[in-house]
C-alpha positions in Angstrom: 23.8 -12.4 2.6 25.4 -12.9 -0.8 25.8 -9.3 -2.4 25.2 -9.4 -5.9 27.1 -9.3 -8.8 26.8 -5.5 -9.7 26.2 -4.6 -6.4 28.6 -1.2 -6.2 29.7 1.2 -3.0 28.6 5.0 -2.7 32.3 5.6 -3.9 31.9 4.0 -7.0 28.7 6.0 -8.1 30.3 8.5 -10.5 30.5 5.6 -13.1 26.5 4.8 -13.3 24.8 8.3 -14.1 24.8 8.0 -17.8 22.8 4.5 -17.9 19.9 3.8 -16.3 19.4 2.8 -12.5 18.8 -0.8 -11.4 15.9 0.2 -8.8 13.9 3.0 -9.0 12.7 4.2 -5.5 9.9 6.2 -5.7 8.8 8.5 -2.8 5.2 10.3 -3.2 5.3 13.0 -0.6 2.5 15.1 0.7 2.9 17.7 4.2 5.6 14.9 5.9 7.6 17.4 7.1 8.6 16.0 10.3 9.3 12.7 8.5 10.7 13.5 5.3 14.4 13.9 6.2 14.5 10.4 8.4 13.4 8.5 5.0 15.7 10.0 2.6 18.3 9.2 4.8 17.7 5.5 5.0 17.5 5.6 1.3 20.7 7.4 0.8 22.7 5.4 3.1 21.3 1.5 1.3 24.3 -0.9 0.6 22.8 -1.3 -2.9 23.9 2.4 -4.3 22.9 1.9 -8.2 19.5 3.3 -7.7 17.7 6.8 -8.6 15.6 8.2 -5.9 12.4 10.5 -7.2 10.6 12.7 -5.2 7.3 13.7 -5.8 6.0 16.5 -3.9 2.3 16.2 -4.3 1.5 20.5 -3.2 2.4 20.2 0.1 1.8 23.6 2.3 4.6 22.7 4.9 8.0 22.6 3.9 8.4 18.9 2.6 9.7 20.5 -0.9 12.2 22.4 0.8 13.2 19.6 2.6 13.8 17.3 -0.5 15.9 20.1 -2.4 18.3 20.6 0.6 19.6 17.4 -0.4 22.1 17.3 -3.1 23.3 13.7 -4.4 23.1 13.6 -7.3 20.9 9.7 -7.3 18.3 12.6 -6.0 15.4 14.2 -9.0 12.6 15.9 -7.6 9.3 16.6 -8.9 6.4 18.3 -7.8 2.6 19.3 -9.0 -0.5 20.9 -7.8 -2.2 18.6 -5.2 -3.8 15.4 -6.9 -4.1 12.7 -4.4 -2.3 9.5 -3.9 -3.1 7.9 -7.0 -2.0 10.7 -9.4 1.2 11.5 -7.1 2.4 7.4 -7.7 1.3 7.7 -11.6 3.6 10.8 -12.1 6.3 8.8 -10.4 6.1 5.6 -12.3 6.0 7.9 -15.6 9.5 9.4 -14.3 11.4 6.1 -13.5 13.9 4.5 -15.7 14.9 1.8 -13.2 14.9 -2.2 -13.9 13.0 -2.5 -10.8 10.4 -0.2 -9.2 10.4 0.3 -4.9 8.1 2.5 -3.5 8.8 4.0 0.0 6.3 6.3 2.1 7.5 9.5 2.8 6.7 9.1 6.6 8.3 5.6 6.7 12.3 4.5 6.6 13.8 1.7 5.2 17.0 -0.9 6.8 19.8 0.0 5.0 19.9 -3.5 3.5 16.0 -2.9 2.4 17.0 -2.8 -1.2 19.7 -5.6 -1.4 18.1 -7.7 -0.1 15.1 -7.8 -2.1 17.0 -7.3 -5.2 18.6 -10.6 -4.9 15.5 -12.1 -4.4 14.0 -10.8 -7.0 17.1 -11.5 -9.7 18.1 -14.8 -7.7 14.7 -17.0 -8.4 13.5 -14.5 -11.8 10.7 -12.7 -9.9 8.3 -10.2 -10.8 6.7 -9.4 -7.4 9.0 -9.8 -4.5 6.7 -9.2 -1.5 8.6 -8.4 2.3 6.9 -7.0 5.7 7.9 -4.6 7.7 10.4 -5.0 10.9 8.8 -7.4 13.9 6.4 -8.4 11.0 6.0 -12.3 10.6 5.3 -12.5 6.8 6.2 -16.7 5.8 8.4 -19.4 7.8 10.3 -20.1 4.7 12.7 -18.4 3.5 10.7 -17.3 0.2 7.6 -18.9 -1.4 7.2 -18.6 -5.1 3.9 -19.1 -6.5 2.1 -18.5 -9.9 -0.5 -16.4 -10.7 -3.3 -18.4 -10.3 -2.0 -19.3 -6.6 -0.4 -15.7 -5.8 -4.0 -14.8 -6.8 -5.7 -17.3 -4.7 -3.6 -16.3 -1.6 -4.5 -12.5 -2.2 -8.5 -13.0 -1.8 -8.2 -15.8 0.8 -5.4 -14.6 2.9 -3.7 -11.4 4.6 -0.2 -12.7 3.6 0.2 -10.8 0.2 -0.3 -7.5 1.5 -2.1 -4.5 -0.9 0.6 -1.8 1.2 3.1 -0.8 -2.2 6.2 -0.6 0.6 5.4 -4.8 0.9 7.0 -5.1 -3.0 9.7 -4.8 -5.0 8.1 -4.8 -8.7 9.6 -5.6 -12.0 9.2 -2.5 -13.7 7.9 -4.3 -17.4 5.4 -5.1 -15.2 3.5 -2.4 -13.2 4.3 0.4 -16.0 1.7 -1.6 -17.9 -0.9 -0.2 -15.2 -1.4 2.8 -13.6 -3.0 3.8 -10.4 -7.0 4.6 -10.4 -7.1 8.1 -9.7 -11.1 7.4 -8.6 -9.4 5.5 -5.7 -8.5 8.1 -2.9 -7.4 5.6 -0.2 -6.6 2.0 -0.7 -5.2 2.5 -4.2 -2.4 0.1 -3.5 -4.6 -2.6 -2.8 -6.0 -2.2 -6.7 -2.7 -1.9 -7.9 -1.4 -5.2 -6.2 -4.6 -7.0 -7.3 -3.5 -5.8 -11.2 -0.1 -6.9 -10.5 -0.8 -10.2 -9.3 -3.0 -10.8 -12.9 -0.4 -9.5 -14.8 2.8 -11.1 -13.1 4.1 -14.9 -13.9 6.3 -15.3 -11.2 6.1 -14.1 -7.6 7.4 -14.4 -4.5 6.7 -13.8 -1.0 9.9 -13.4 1.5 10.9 -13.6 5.1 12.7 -10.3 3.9 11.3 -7.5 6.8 13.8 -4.3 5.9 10.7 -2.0 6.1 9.7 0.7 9.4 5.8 1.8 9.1 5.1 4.8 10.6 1.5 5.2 12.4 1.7 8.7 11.5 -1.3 10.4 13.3 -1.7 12.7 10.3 -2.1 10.1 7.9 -5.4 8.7 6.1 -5.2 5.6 7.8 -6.0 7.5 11.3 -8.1 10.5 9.4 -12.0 10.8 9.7 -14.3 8.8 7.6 -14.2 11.4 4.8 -15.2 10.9 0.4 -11.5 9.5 0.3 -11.7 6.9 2.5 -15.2 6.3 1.3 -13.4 5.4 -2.0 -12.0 2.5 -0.5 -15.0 0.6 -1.8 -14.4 1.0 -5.6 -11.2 -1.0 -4.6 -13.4 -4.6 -3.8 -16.5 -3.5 -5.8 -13.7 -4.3 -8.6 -12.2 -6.8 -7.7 -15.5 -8.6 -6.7 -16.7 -7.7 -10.2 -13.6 -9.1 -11.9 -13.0 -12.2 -9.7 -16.8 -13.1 -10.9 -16.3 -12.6 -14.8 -12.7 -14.5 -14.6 -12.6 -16.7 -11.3 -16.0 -17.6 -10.1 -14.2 -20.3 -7.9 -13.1 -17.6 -6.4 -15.9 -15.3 -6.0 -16.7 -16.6 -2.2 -13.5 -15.4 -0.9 -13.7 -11.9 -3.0 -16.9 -11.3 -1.6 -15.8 -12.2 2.4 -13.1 -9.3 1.7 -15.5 -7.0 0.1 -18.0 -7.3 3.4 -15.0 -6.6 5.7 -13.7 -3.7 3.4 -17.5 -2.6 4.0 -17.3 -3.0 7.8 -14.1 -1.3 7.8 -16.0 1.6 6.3 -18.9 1.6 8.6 -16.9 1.2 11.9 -14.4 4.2 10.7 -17.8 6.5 10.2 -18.8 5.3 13.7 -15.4 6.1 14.7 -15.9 10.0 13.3 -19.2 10.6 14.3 -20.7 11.0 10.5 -23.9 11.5 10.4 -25.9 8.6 8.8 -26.5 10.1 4.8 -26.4 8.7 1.2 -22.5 7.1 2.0 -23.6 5.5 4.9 -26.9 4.1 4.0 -24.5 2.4 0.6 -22.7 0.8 3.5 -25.8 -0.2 5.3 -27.4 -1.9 2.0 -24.3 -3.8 1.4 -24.1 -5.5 4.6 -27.5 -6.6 5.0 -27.8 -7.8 1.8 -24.8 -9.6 2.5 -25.7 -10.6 6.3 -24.7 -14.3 5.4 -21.3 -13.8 5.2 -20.7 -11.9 8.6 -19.4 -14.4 10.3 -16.3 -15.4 7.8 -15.6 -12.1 7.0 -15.5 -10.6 10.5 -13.1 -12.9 13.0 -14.0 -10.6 16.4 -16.8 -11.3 18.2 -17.0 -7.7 19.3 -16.6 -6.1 15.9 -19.4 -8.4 14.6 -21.4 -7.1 17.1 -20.7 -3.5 16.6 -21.8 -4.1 13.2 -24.8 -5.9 13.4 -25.9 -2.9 15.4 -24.3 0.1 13.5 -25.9 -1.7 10.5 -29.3 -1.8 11.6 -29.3 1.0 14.2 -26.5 3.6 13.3 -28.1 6.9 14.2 -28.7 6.0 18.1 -25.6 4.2 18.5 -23.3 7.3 17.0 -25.3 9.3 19.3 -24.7 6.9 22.5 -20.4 5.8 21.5 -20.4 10.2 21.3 -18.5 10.3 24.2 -15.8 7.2 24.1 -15.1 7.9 20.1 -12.0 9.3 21.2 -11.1 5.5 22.6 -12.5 3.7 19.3 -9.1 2.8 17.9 -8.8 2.8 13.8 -8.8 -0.4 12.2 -5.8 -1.9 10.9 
């Protein structure tokens, strides 16, 4: 790979602290103790060094603060406020950066120590906005990179899996995203809100074979957690979006609406999955899919998580109380 023109080494960092960083890497941290040390590594060590890292301890009760301020380059700032949630964590570290481009990293994840090279000349190279990348063994295009507009970046987001909602999936212009913020109503899935924004406000993106990034199925995390008010949330995310796509893009409205009725599945199968009993949340869930029967079948590509929710939908209380005992076998979701 071509490094780029102001590319610098580690050695040659004493020259940049008075002007303002070329990447902002922005790490949101919450109880990641056993993680937290393996990510700020990876960042520390990139081959792209004219970045600033902010930490953002979100009121963690293990030592993840203490962690972060054992470290002491000086590319390092730390942060920290009373517990908020996701949304308000990312918020106060977009309203901190100072960086040309914006990179999020997950406090339980780690990074290649290219990650950040290579995106940026991506992202400089063909005069990107978004530059979208998956994560390590992750197929994400055949090409090399794919630049598309709005109106097909768009298009691709509601039809497709390939523009992914995760924030570690992007490198982001910062004129861009600090024209948004993160809705703090959304407790779980606020990235995917976020990217949808992005993608309406961006006029050139691009989506790379670029796969720097290691996700971490960390057991603690939200994504495995029990069907809960946050992850309940998750539905303002395509109630939005649905409700947008049909004032601006009716063409569009079909495929808005298929990902909506899988966002509601999700929902149902992960209060399945916890052994909720059926109240007001779950009979929301309920209404929606029936109401929206018709589009099953493009929504929902397994046969056998079709089936589980044609029942759950229809007959949730007996079937919680006959899955009781293999619950512990129902994997999440992904």
């Amino acid at each position: 790979m071509v490094r780029l023109a102001n590319s610098i080494t580690l050695s040659e960092t004493d020259s940049i602290y008075k002007l303002p960083p070329k990447v902002s890497v922005l790490v949101p941290v919450y109880n990641v103790e056993k993680y937290l040390k393996r990510c700020i590594d990876s960042i520390l060590t990139q081959t792209f060094a004219d970045i600033e890292i902010i930490i953002l301890d979100d009121g963690s009760d293990d030592n993840s603060l203490q962690i972060a301020e054992s470290y002491s380059d000086r590319r390092i700032s730390i942060d920290s406020q009373p517990h908020g949630g996701i949304a308000s964590a990312r918020n106060r570290l977009l309203s901190l950066a100072a960086g040309e481009y914006i990179y999020f990293v997950d406090a339980d994840d780690w990074v290649e120590h290219n990650a950040i090279e290579c995106l940026l000349e991506y992202a400089e190279s063909y005069s990107l906005d978004i530059t979208f990348c998956g994560r390590v063994g992750q197929t994400t295009t055949d090409k090399d990179i794919e630049i598309m507009n709005r109106e097909h970046a768009v298009a691709r987001f509601l039809s497709t899996m390939e523009l992914s909602s995760a924030m570690w999936t992007k490198m982001v212009r910062s004129s861009v995203i600090k024209q948004l913020e993160f809705d703090s109503r959304v407790l779980y899935g606020e990235d995917g809100l976020m990217t949808w924004r992005l993608i309406n406000k961006a006029r050139r993106i691009g989506l790379t074979n670029c796969r720097p990034y290691h996700y971490s199925d960390n057991p603690a995390s939200i994504t495995n957690s029990s069907f809960s008010d946050a992850t309940y949330s998750l539905r303002l995310v395509w109630d939005t979006i649905v409700a947008e796509t049909a004032a601006a893009r009716p063409t569009l409205l079909a495929a808005a609406r298929q990902k909506q009725l899988y966002c509601y599945c999700w929902l149902l199968y992960t209060a399945l999955r916890s052994g909720t009993p059926r109240d007001r949340r779950i009979q929301t869930i309920q209404d929606h899919l029936r109401t929206n029967r018709s589009l099953w079948g493009a929504s929902i590509a397994s046969p056998r998580l079709r089936f589980l929710t044609c029942l759950s939908t229809y007959f949730y209380s007996p079937l919680r109380y006959l899955l009781a005992a293999l619950r512990s076998k129902m994997p999440p979701l992904r």
